[in-house]
C-alpha positions in Angstrom: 12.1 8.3 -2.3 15.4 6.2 -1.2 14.4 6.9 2.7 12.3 4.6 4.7 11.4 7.3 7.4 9.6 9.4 4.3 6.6 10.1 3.5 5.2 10.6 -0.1 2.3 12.8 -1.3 0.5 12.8 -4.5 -2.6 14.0 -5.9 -5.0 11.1 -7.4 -7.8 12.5 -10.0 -11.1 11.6 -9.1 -11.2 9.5 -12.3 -8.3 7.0 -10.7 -9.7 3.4 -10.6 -6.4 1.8 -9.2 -3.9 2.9 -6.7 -0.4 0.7 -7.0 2.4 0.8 -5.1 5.8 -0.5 -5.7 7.9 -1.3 -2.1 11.6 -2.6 -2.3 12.6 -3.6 1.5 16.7 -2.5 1.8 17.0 -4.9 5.2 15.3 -4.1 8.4 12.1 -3.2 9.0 9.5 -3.1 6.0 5.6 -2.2 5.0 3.0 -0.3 3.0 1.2 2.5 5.3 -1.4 4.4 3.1 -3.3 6.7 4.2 -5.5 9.2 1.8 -8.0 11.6 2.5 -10.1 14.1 0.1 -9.1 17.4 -0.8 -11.5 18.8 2.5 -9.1 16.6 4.7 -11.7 14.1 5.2 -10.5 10.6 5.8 -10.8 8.2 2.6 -9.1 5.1 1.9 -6.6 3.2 3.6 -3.8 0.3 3.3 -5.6 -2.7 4.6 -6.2 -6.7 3.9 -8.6 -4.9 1.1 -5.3 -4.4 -0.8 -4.4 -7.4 -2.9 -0.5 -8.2 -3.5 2.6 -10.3 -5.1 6.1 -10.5 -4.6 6.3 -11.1 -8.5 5.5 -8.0 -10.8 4.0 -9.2 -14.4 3.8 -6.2 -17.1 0.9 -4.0 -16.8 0.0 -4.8 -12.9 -0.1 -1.3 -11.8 -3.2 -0.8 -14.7 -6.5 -1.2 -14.2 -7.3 -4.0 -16.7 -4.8 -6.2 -15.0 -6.1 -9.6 -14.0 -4.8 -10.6 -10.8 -3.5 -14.3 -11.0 -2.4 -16.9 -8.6 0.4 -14.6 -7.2 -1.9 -11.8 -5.6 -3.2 -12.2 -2.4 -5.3 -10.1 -0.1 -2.3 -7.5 1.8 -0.5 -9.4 4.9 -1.3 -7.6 7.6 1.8 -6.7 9.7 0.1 -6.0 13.3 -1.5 -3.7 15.6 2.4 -2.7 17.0 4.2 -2.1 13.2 6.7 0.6 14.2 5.3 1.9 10.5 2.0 2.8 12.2 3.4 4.5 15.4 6.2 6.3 12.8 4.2 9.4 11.3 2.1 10.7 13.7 0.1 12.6 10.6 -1.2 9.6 9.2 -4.2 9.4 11.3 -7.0 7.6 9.6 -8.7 4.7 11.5 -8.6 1.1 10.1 -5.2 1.7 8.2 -2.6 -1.1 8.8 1.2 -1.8 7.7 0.8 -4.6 5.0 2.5 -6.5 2.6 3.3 -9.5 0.2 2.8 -12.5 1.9 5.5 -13.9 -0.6 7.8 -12.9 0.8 10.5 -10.0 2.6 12.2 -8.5 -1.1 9.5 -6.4 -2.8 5.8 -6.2 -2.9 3.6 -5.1 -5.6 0.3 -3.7 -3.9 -2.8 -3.0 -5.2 -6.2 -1.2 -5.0 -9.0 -1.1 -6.9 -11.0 1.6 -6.7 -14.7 2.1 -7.4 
């Protein structure tokens, strides 16, 4: 989605062994907020210095097999006060933080593994 003030939704299979998320920053304000929860509504995984990331995308770093080389680093955490936390009041698991490339402002590449 083009907005900032959205939220997306998706449905991962249970067989998912990497979340990845692409994030272009337009000017202003800027950060990854996930927030996931089982299909119960029972609070799962979170964005959080677990998440490694690049400002640089290489081919294939959404996939699981990627190797993660000298431009990922564990998620920049953004601060307790990131407007992106206080912004969507229905994101309410615990622990989840506004993070991002610490390359940079332009675009982050996130990335989760999953057990």
């Amino acid at each position: 989605d083009s907005s900032w003030a959205a939220l997306g939704s998706v449905s991962v299979p249970l067989s998912t062994r990497v979340i990845a998320a692409k994030c272009v920053n337009r000017g202003g304000g800027f950060g990854i907020v996930a927030d996931m929860e089982s299909s119960g509504g029972k609070p799962g995984m979170v964005s959080d210095g677990s998440w490694i990331c690049s400002g640089v995308a290489l081919s294939g770093w959404e996939k699981p097999e990627f190797v993660e080389g000298a431009n990922w680093k564990q998620a920049k955490d953004l601060g307790d006060g990131h407007f992106l936390i206080n912004k969507h009041a229905q994101m309410t698991s615990p622990g989840r933080r506004a993070i991002w490339s610490s390359g940079g402002e332009g675009t982050a590449y996130c990335r989760k593994k999953l057990n």
